[in-house]
RODO-2510 file (C-alpha; in nm, 4 decimals, decimal comma):
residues 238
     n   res          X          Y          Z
     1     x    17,1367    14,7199     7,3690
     2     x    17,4675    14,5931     7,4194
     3     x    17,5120    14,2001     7,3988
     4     x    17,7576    14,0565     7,6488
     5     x    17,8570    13,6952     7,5290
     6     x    17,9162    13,4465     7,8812
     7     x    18,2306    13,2702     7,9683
     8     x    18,1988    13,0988     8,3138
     9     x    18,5199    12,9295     8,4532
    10     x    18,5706    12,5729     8,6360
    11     x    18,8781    12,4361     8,6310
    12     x    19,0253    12,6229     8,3819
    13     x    18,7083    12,5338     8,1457
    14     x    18,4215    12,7308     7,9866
    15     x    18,1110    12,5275     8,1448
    16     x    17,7641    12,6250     8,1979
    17     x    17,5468    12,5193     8,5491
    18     x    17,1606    12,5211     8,5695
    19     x    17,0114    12,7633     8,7870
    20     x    17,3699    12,8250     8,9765
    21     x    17,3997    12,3829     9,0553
    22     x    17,8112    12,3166     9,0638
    23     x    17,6346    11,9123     9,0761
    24     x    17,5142    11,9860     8,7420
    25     x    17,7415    12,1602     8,4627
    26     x    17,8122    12,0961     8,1144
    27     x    18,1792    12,1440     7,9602
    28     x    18,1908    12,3729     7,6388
    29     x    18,5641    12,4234     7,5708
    30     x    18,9028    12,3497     7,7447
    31     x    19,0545    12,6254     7,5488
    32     x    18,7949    12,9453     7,6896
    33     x    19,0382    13,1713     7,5399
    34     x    18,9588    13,0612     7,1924
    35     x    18,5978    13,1009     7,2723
    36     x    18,6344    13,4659     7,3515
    37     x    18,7925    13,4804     7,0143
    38     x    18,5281    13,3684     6,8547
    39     x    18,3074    13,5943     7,0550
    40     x    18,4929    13,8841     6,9375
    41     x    18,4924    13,7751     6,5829
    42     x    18,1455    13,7829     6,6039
    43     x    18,0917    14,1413     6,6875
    44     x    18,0511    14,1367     7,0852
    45     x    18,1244    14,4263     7,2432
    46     x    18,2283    14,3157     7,5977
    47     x    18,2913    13,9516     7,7220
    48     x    18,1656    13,8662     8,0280
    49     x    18,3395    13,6542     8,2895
    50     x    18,2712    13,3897     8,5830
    51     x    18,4858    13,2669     8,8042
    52     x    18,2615    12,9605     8,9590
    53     x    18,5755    12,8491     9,1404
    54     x    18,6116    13,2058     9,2760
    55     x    18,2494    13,2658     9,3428
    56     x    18,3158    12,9742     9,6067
    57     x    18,6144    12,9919     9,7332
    58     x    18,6337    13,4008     9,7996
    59     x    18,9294    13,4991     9,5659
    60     x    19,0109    13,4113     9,2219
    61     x    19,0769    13,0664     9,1124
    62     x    19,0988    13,0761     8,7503
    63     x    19,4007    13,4004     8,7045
    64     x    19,6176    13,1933     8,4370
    65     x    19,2853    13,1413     8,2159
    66     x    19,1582    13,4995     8,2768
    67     x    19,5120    13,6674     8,1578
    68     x    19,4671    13,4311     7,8178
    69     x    19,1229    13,5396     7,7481
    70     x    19,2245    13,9296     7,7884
    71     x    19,5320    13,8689     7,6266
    72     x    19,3456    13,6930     7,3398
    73     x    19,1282    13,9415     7,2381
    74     x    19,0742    14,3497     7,1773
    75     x    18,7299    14,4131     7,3146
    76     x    18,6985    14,4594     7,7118
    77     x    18,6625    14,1999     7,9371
    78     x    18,4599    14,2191     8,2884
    79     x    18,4832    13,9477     8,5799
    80     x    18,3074    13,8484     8,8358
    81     x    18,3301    13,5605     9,0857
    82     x    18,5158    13,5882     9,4209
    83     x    18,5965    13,9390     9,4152
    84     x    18,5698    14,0906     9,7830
    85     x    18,8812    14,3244     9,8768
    86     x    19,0696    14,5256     9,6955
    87     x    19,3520    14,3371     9,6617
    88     x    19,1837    14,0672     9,4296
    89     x    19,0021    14,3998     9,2117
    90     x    19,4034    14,5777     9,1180
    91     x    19,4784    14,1685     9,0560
    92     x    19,1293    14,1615     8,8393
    93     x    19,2695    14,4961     8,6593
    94     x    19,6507    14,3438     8,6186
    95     x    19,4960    14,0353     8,4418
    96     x    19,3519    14,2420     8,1943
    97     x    18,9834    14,3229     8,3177
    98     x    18,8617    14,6220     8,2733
    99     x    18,5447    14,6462     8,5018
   100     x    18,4943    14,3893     8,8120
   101     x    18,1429    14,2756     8,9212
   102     x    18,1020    14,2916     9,2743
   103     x    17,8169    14,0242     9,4287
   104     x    17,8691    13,9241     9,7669
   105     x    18,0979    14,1744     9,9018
   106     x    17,7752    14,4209     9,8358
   107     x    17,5393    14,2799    10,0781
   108     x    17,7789    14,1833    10,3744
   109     x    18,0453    14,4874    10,3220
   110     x    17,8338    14,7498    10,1566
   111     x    18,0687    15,0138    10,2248
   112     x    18,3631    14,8069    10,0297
   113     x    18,1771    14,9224     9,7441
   114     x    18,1419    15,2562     9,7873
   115     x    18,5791    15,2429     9,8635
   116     x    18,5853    15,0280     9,5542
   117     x    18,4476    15,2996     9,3577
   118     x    18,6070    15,6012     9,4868
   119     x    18,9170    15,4372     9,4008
   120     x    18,8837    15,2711     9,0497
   121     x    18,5820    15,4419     8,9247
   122     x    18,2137    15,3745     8,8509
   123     x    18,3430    15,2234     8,4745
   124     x    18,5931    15,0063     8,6840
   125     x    18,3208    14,8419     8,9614
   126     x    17,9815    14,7299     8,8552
   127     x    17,7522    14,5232     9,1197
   128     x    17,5501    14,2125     9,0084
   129     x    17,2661    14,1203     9,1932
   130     x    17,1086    13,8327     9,1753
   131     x    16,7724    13,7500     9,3170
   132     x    16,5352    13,4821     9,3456
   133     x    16,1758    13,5577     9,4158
   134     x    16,2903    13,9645     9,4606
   135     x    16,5426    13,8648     9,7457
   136     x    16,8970    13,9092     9,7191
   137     x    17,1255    13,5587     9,7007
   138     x    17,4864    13,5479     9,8121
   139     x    17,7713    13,2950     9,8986
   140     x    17,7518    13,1582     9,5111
   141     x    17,3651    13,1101     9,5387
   142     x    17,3802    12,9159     9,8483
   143     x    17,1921    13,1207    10,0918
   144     x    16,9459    13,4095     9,9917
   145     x    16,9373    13,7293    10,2024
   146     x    16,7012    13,9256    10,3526
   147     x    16,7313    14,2073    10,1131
   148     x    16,4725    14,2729     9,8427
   149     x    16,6963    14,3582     9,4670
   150     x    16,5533    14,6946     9,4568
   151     x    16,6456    14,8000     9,8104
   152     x    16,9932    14,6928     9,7497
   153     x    17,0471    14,8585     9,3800
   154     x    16,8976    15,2214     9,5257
   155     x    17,1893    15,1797     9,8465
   156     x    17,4420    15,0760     9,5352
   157     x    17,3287    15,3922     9,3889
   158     x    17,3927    15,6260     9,6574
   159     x    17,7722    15,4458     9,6965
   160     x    17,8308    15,5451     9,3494
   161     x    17,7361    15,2435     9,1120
   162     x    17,5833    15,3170     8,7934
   163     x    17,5483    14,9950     8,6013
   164     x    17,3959    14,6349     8,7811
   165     x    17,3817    14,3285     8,6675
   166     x    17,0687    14,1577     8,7264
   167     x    17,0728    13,7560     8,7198
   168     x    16,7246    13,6154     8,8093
   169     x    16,8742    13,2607     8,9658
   170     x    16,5707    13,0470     8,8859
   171     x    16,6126    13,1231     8,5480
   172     x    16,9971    13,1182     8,4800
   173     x    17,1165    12,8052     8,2145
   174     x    16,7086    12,7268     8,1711
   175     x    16,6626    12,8533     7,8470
   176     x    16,3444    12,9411     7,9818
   177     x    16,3123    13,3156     7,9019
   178     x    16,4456    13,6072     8,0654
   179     x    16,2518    13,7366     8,3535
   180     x    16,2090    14,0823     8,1706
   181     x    15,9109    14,2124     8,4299
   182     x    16,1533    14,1913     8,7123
   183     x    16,4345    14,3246     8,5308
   184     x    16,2264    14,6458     8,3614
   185     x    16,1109    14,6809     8,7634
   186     x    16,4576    14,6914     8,9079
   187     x    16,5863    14,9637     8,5885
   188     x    16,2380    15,1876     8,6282
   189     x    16,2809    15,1621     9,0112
   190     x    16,6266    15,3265     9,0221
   191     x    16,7321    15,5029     8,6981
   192     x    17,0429    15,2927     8,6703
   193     x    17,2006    15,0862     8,3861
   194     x    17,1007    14,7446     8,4078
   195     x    17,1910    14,4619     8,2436
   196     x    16,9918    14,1152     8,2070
   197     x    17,0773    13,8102     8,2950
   198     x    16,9834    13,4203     8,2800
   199     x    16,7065    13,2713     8,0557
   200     x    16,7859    13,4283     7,7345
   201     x    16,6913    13,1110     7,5106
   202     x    16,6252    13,2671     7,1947
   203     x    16,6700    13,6047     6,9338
   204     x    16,2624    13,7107     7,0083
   205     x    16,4025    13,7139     7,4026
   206     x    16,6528    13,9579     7,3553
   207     x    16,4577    14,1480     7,0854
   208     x    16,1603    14,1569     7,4033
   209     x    16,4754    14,3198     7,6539
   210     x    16,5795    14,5834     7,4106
   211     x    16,2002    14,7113     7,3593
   212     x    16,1457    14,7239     7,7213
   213     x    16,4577    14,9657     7,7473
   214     x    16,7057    14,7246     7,9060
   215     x    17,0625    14,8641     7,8676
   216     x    17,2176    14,5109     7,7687
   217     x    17,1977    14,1196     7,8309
   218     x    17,4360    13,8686     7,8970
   219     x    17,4008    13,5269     7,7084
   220     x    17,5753    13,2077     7,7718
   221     x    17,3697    12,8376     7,7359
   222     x    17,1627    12,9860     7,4380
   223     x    17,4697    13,0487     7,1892
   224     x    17,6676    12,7314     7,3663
   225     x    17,3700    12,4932     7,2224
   226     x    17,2894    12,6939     6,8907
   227     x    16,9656    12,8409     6,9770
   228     x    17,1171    13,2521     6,9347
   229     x    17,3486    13,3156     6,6880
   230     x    17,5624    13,5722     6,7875
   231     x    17,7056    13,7481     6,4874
   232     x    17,3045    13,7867     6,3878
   233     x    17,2150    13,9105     6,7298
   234     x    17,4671    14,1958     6,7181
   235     x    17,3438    14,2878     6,3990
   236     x    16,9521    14,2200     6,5040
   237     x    17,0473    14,4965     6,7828
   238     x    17,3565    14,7121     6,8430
***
C-alpha cells in the first residue's frame, strides 16, 4: 500500500482543518517546502497536495509554494484544490505536478474529465471524491450533492479514470479512524484503485487499510501531531 504524506495549502502555509472547517485550522509550517523534504527523507513515495485557497476560489491560489515543493524534492507530487479547466491542469503540470485530482469539476462537468483524460492520460488525472453519509460533497465541502460515491466512481470509470481518491468528510483531521467499510465498498464496487482518506490516527489504522486491499492512504493530522511516524510506516508497509 502506498503511503501518501498530506500537505494542504493556506496562505502559503502547511495547515490542517477539521472535517473540511476553513473557521478552524491549525498552522504546521510556513516553509511547506521543507516539509515535503522531510517527507521524502522519510521514504514517501508520492506527496500529496491541497490547495484550500484553490478549493474555494476555483483556480489555484498557492502556484509560488507549489513550484517550491516540486522543485524541492525527487519523488512525484499530485494536487488537488481548484482545478476545473484545462488551463489550470497544463499550469498544475508546469509547476511540477505530475497527476491532478479532479473534485468538483467531476460532478458538475463530468465530461471535462473524460477530455482531461484523453488528453494527459489516466496517470496524469485522478478524481477524489469525497462523501459524507455515501453522498457526493462539492464546492470545498460546502454543499453535498445528490450523487451517491459509488454511482459517481463507476461514471469516472467509463470516462477513463483508474485511480480515486476517497475522503470520508466527517472523518478528515479527526483522528478518529479511517472509515475503511466505506472505502473497501467503493474499491469492491468498481474494480478501481482507490486511495483512503481522512481519519488515519494511528499505525494499527493503516495496517487495518492495507489488509482490506486498499491501494494506498493519504495521512496528514496523524504525522503533524506525532501519533504515525512516517519513516516506520513506510517500512511497516511498502
Amino acid at each position: 500500500m502506498i503511503l501518501l504524506p498530506a500537505i494542504d495549502l493556506k496562505d502559503g502555509k502547511c495547515v490542517r482543518l477539521r472535517k473540511g472547517n476553513f473557521d478552524e485550522k491549525t498552522v504546521y509550517s510556513d516553509k511547506p517546502w521543507e516539509i515535503a523534504k522531510e517527507f521524502e527523507n522519510a521514504g514517501a513515495q508520492m506527496i500529496h497536495l491541497v490547495d484550500l485557497d484553490g478549493a474555494l476560489a476555483g483556480h489555484s491560489v498557492n502556484a509560488d509554494v507549489i513550484k517550491k515543493i516540486t522543485s524541492s524534492v525527487n519523488i512525484p507530487c499530485e494536487l488537488g484544490g481548484g482545478i476545473r479547466n484545462k488551463d489550470s491542469i497544463e499550469a498544475a503540470v508546469n509547476l511540477g505536478i505530475s497527476r491532478v485530482i479532479l473534485g468538483t469539476i467531476a460532478v458538475s462537468d463530468p465530461e471535462f474529465v473524460t477530455e482531461a483524460v484523453e488528453t494527459f492520460g489516466p496517470e496524469k488525472t485522478v478524481v477524489g471524491i469525497d462523501a459524507k453519509d455515501g453522498m457526493v460533497a462539492i464546492h470545498g465541502w460546502d454543499t453535498v450533492s445528490n450523487v451517491t460515491s459509488v454511482d459517481l466512481a463507476l461514471d469516472m470509470k467509463r470516462r477513463g479514470v483508474r485511480t480515486v481518491i476517497y475522503t470520508d468528510i466527517s472523518r478528515d483531521g479527526m483522528l478518529s479512524g479511517p472509515n475503511v467499510e466505506q472505502t473497501l465498498n467503493l474499491k469492491n464496487k468498481t474494480g478501481m484503485t482507490v486511495i483512503a482518506s481522512g481519519g488515519v490516527s494511528c499505525l494499527d489504522d493503516l495496517i487495518r487499510l492495507n489488509d482490506s486491499g486498499i491501494d494506498g492512504s493519504i495521512i496528514g493530522k496523524a504525522i503533524y501531531e506525532n501519533k504515525i511516524d512516517l519513516r516506520e510506516a513506510v517500512r511497516r508497509l511498502n
